[in-house]
C-alpha positions as YAML, in Angstrom:
chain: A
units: angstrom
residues:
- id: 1
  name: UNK
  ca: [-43.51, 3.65, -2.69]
- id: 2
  name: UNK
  ca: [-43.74, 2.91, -6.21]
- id: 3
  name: UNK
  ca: [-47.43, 2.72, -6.40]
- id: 4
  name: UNK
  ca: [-48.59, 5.55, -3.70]
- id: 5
  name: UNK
  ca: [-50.44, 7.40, -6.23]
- id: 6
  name: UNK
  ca: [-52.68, 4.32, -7.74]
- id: 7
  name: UNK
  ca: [-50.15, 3.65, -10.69]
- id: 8
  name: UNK
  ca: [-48.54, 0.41, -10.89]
- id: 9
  name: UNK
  ca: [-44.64, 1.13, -12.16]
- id: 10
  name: UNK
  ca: [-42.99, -1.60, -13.97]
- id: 11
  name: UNK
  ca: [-38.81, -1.32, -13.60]
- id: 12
  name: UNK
  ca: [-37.13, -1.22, -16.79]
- id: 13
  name: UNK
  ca: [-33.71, -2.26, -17.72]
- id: 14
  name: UNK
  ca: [-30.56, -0.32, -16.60]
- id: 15
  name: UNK
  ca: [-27.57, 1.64, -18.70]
- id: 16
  name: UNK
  ca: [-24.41, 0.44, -17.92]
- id: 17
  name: UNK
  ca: [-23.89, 3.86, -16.82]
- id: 18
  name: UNK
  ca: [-26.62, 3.61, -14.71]
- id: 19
  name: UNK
  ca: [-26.29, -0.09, -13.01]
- id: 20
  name: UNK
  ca: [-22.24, 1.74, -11.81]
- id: 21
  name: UNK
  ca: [-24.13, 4.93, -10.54]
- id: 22
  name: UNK
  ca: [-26.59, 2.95, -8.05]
- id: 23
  name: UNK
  ca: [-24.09, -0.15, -7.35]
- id: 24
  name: UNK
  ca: [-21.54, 2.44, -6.10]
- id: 25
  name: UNK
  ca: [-24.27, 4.58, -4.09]
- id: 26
  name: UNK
  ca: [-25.86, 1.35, -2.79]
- id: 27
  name: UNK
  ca: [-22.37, -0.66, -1.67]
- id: 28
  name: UNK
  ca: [-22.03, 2.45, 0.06]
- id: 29
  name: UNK
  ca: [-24.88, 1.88, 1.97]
- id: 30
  name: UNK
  ca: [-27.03, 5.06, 0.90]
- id: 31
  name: UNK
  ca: [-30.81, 4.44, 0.61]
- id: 32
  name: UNK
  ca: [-31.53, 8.24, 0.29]
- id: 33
  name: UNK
  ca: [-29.28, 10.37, -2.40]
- id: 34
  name: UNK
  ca: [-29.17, 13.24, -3.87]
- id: 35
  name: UNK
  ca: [-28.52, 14.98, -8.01]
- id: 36
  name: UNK
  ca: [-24.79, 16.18, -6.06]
- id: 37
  name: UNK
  ca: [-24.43, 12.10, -4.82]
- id: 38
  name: UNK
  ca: [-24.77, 10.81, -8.42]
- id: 39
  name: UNK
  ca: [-22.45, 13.17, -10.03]
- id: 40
  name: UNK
  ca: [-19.84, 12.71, -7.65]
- id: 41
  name: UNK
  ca: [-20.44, 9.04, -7.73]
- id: 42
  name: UNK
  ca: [-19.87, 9.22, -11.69]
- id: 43
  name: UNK
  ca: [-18.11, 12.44, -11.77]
- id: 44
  name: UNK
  ca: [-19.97, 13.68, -14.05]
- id: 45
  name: UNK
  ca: [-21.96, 17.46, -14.47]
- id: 46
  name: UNK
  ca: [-24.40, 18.45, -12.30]
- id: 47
  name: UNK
  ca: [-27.02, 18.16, -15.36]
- id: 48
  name: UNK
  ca: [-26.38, 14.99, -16.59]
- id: 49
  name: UNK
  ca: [-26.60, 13.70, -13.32]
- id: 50
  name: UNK
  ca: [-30.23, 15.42, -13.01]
- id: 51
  name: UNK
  ca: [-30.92, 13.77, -16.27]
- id: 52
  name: UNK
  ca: [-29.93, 10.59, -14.78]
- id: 53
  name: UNK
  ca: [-32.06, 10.99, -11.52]
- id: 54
  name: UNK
  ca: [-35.20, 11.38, -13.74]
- id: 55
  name: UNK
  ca: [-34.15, 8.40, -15.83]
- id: 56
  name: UNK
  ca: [-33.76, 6.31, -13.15]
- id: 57
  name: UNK
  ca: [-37.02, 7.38, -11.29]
- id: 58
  name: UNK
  ca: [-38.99, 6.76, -15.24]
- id: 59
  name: UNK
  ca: [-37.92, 3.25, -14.91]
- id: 60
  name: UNK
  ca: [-38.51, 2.56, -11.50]
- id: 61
  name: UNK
  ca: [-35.20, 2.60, -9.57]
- id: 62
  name: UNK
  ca: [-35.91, 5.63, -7.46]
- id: 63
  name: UNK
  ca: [-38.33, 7.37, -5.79]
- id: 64
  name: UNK
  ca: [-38.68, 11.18, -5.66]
- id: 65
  name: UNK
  ca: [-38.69, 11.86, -1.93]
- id: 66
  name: UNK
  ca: [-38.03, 16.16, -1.99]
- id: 67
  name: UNK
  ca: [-36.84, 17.98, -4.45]
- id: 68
  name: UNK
  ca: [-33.16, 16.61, -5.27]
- id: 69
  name: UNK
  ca: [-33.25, 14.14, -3.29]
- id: 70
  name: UNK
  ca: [-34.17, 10.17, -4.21]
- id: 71
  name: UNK
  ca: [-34.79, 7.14, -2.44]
- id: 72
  name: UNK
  ca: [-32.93, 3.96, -4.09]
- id: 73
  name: UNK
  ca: [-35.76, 1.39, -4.51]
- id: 74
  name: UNK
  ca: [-33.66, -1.88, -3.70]
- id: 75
  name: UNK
  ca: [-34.06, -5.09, -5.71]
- id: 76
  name: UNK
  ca: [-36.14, -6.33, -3.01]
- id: 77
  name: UNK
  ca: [-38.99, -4.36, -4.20]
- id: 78
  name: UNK
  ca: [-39.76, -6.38, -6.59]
- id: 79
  name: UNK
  ca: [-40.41, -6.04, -10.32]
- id: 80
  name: UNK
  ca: [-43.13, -3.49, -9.20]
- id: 81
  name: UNK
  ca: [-40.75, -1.19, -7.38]
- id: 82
  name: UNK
  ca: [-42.92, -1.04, -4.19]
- id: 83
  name: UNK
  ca: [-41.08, -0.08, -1.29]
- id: 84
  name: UNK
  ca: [-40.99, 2.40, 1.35]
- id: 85
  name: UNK
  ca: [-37.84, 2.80, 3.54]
- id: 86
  name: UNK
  ca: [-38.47, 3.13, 7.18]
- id: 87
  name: UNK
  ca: [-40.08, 6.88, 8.22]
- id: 88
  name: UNK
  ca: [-37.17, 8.15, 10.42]
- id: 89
  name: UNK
  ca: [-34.48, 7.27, 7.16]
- id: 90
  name: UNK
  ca: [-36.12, 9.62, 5.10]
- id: 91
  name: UNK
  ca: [-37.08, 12.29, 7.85]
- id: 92
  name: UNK
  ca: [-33.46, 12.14, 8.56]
- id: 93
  name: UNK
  ca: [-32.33, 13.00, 4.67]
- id: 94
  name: UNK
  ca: [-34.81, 16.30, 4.82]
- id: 95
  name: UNK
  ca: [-34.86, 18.22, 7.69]
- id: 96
  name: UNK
  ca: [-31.37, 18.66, 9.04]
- id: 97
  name: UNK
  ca: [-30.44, 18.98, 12.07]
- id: 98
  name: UNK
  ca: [-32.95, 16.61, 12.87]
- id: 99
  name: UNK
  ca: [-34.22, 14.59, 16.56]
- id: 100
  name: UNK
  ca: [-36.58, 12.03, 16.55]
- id: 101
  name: UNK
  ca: [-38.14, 11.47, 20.22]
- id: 102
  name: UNK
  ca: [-40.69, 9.34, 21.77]
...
């Protein structure tokens, strides 16, 4: 995803703050998150934790998905950060209640 709109993003290094924030979300087996996720996750306020969010998308770590809510580009994107997560993962973390059929 990170180069959907014809720019090439380069990841940039992490806080320490940061590396804890996705680490925990990640071992937890999130690929979708939310501003709410990363606060709790730090226990932080609700703004620094939005603050964080656009950090972390700047440098290449997430991808704006919806409005408050991220997807966590894994290392396995690369040092490009391209990646898209599977179509029903992410239709899952916007519309709830949600039903995917055939």
């Amino acid at each position: 995803m990170g180069s959907t709109n014809g720019v090439e993003i380069q990841r940039k290094s992490l806080s320490t703050r940061e590396a804890q924030a996705l680490s925990r979300l990640a071992s937890e087996n999130r690929q979708v998150i939310s501003i709410s996720d990363i606060a709790d996750a730090l226990d932080i306020p609700r703004k620094s934790a939005k603050d964080m969010a656009y950090a972390l998308k700047e440098k290449g770590w997430l991808e704006r998905i919806a409005q408050g809510k991220y997807l966590i580009l894994p290392l396995a994107a690369g040092k490009n950060a391209v990646y898209t997560a599977h179509e029903f993962v992410i239709a899952s973390a916007l519309v709830e209640p949600m039903y995917i059929g055939y």
